[in-house]
DRENSE-200780 format. One record per residue (C-alpha): residue in three letters; x, y, z; residue number from 0. Coordinates in steps of 0.2 Angstrom, whole numbers, plus 5000, padded with zeros to 4 digits. Each point is the difference from the previous one (the first is absolute). Layout:
- ALA X Y Z NUM
...
% end
This chain:
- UNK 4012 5311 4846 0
- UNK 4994 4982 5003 1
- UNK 4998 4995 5019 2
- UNK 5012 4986 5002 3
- UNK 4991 4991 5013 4
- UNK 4987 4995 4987 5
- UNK 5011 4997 4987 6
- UNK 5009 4987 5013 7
- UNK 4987 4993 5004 8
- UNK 4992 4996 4982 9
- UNK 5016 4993 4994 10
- UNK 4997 4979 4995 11
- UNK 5017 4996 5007 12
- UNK 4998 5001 5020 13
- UNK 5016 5003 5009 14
- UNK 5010 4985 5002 15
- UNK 4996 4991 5016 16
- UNK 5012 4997 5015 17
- UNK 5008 4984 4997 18
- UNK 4995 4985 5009 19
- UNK 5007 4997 5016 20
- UNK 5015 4987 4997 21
- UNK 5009 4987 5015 22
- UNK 5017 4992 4998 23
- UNK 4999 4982 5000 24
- UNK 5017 4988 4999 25
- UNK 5002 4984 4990 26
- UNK 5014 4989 4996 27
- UNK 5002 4995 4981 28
- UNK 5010 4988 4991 29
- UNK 5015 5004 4991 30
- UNK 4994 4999 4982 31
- UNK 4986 5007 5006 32
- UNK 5010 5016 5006 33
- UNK 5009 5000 4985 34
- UNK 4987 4999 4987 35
- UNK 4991 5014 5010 36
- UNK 5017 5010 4998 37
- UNK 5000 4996 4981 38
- UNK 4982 5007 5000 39
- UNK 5007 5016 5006 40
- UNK 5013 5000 4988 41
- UNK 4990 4999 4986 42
- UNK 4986 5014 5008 43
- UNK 5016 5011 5000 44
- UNK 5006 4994 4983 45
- UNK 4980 5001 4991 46
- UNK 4997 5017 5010 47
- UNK 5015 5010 5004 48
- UNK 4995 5001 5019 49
- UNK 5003 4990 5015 50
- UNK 4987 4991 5007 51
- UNK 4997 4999 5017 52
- UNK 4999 4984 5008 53
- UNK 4984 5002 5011 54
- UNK 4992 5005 4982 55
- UNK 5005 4984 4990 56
- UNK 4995 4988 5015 57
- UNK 4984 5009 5001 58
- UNK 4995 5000 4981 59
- UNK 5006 4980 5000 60
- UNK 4989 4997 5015 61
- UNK 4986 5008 4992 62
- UNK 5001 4993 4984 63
- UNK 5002 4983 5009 64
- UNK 4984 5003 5008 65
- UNK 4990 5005 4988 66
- UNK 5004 4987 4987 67
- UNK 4996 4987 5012 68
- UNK 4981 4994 4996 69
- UNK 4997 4990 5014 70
- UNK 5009 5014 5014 71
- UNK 4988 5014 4989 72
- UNK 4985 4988 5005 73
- UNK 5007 4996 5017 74
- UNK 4998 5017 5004 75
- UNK 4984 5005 4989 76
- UNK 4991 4987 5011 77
- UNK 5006 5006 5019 78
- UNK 4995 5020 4992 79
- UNK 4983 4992 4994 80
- UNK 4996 4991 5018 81
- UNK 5009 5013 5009 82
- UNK 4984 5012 4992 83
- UNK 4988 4987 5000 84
- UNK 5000 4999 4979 85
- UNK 4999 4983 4994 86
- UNK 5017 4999 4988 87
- UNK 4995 4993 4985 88
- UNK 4983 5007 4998 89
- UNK 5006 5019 5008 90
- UNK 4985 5000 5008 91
- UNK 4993 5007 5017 92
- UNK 4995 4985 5014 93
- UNK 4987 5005 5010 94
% end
């Protein structure tokens, strides 16, 4: 018989993590803008077959938003960079 601790602890997929730590925020939104959000969930149900929560969508858009946005990616490479004293173009060290 195998010691399952071991085996646990060999395993390449770790256990999934707690989720990070989320905090309610409120926001007022036009109306075409509430309703194209709403068509998005329509169409999650309608390409899926499941409901999507709300918090999910704004939270995927949000990121997606984020990331695609090269200057906001640099914005925050470079206050990472000084923040650890790396100079953010050439990734290295200042002494």
């Amino acid at each position: 018989m195998k010691d399952e601790t071991t085996t646990a602890g060999a395993l390449r997929i770790k256990p999934i993590p707690p989720p990070p730590e989320k905090q309610k925020i409120s926001f007022r939104l036009t109306v075409p803008t509430i309703e194209n959000l709403n068509t998005y969930l329509a169409a999650y149900v309608e390409a899926y077959g499941v409901e999507a929560n709300l918090d999910f969508v704004a939270e995927q858009i949000f990121t997606s938003f984020f990331e695609s946005d090269r200057a906001f990616v640099a914005y925050r490479r470079k206050k990472a960079c000084a923040t650890l004293g790396v100079d953010a173009q050439l990734g290295t060290t200042q002494l």
